[in-house]
N, C-alpha and C positions, 0 to 999 in steps of 0.2 A: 573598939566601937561596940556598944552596945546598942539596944534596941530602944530603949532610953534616949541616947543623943540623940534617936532621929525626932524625937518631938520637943527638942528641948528649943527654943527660938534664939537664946543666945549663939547660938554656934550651926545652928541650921540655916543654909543659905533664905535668907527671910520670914523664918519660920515656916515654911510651907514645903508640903507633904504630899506626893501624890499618891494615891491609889489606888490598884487596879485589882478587878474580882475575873479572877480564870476556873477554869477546873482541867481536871485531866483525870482518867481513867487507870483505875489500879489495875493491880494483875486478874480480881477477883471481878472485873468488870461494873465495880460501883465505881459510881462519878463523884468525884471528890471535888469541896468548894474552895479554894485559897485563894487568899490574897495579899498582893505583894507592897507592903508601903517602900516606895525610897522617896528619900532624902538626898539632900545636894549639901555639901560641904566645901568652898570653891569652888563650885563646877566639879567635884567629883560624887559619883554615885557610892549612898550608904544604903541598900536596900535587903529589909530581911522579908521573907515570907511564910507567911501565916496559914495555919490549917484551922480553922473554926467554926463553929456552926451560925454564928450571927455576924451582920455584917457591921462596916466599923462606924465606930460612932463619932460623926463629925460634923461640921457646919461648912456653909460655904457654899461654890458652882460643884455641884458633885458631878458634871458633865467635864470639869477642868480638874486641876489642882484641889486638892481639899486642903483644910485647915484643921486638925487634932483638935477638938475640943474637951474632950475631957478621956476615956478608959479607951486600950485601943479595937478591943470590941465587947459586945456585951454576953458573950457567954465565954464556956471552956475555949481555949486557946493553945496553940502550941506552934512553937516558929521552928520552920523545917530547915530552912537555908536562907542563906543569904547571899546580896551581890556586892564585892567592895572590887570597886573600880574598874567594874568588868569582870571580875573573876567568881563565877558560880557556883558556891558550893553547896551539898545540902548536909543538913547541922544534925540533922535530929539524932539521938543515941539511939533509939530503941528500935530503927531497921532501917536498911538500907533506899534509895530515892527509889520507887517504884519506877518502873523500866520507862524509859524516855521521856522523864519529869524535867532533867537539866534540857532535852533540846525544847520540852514548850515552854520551860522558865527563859530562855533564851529569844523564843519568838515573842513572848510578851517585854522585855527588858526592852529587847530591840524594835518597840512601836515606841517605848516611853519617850 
């Protein structure tokens, strides 16, 4: 699964995308902004999340589900982790999940 099929509408449960903007607080006490797009494939959760400075660029109820319209945000980017089917990992190579990022990546999964 890459970060690709979640926008692709052949294979994404109706093309549609939700996403949610959280932050959490490094060790260094800056607030950091991500956000987490998943996708449905069956009924099952494809969802990676995003570290960026701009928010994502889409059409649609952006109060509901959104709809990808075109790049999936408009600045630098970098996706930390992901969720497949429940299981929270975080991806990024260059340091480890800043200290209790997987339980508030877990309190936002578990509203979607």
């Amino acid at each position: 699964m890459t970060i690709d099929d979640c926008f692709d509408p052949k294979i994404c449960d109706d093309g549609v995308v939700s996403v949610t903007e959280f932050t959490h607080v490094d060790e260094q006490g800056v607030t950091v902004q991500y956000y987490y797009w998943c996708a449905r494939f069956g009924g099952n959760a494809a969802g990676h999340v995003i570290r960026g400075c701009a928010p994502p660029s889409t059409t649609g109820d952006i109060l509901h589900e959104r709809v990808v319209a075109s790049s999936l945000l408009g600045g630098p980017w970098v996706a930390v982790a992901q969720n497949v089917d429940d299981d929270l990992t975080w991806t990024c190579p260059t340091n480890p999940a800043p200290d209790g990022f997987i339980d508030r990546l877990r309190a936002v999964v578990e509203k979607e």
